[in-house]
N, C-alpha and C positions, 0 to 999 in steps of 0.2 A: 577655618574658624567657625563661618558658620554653620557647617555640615556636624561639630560637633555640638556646637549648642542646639540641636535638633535633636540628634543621636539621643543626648542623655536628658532632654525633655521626655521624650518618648518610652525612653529606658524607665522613667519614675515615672509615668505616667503608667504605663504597662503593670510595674509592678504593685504601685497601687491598687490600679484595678484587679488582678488576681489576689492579693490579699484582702478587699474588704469583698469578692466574692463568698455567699454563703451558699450552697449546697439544699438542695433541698432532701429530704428524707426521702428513699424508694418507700414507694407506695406495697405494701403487701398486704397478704389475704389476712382477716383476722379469721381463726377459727373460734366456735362454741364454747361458752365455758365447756361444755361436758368431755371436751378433748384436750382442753388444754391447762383447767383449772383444778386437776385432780391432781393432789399433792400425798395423797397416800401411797406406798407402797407393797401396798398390801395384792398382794397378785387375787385377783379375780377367779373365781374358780373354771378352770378348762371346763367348757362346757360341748356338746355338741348335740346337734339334732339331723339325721338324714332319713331321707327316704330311699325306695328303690329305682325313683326315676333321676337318680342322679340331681338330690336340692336338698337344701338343709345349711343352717348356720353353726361356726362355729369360733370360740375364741380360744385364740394362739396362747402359747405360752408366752409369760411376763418375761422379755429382754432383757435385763440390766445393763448398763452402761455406767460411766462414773458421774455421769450426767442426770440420771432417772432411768428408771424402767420406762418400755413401750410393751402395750398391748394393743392388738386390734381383736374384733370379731368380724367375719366375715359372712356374706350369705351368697351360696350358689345355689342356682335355678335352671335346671334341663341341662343342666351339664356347664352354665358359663355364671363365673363371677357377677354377683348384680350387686352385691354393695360392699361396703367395708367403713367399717366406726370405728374408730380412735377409742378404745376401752379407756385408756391413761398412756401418754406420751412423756417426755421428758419435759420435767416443769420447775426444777430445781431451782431457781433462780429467773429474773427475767430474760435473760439474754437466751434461754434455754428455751423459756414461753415463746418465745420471738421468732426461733428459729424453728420448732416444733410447727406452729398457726401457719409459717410460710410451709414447710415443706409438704406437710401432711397431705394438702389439697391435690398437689402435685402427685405424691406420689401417687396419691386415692387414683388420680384419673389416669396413670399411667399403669395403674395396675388393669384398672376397667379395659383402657384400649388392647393395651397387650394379652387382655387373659394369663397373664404369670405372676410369681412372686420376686422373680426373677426381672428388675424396671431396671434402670440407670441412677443411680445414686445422683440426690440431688448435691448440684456443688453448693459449697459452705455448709452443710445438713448432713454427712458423713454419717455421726452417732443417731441420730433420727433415720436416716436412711437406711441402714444396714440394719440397726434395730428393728424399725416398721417391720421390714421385707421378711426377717427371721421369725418375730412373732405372725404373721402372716404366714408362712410357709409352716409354720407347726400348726397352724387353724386348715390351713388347705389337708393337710396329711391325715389329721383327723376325720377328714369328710372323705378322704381318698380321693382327691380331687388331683386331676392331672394333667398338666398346661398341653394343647395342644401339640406345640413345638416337643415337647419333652422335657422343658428346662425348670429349674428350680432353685430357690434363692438357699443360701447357706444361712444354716441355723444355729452356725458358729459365732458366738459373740464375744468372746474371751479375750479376743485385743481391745475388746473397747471397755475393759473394765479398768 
């Protein structure tokens, strides 16, 4: 008897505390407006500029997705990736802004470490991910730029329309 008026103290007790638990938000990167507040769709003109020592910048073709288009431009330098900008990402909505400002960072640095267009798809970021990488790997083509390794991201977007 009294092992169960213990039991079922503890039992409401328990589950009180797990229901007036509140969560806090994950903390994530914000990006720029200039990455993330561009609600046009208007594709950016492919541009490119190279030299013969292997440097020159260039922006990829515009992505579409059912989410927004992604563009980057990219700049290589003696033969290695040195930066890459968010021309316009998927912005369609907030949830879209949200997931675009977290992933974008990521992939930016995972494209720097790796040298390729060819990174690891961020999870939860799928249509950002596969987007970035494609318009990316059309900005790399342009420049004739060529990952070490050999590898190259697909510039197939077509499931994600």
């Amino acid at each position: 008897m009294k092992r169960s008026k213990i039991v079922l103290s503890a039992t409401a007790f328990g589950s009180a505390a797990v229901l007036a638990f509140h969560a806090h938000p994950a903390a994530t990167p914000v990006a720029t407006a200039s990455s993330t507040k561009t609600t046009t769709t208007t594709a950016a003109p492919a541009t490119s500029t190279t030299t013969a020592s292997g440097s020159g910048s260039a922006t990829g073709d515009a992505m579409n997705t059912r989410y927004g288009p992604a563009q980057v431009k990219v700049t290589v330098s003696n033969g290695k990736i040195t930066k890459i900008e968010a021309v316009q990402l998927q912005s369609g909505d907030a949830k879209s802004q949200q997931i675009s400002s977290y992933a974008a960072p990521i992939l930016q640095q995972s494209v720097l470490a790796k040298q390729t267009a060819a990174v690891d798809t961020v999870s939860g970021a799928t249509y950002t991910s596969l987007s970035y990488e494609a318009s990316l790997q059309s900005a790399l083509d342009k420049l004739g730029f060529k990952a070490a390794d050999g590898s190259t991201a697909s510039t197939d977007v077509s499931q994600l329309q």
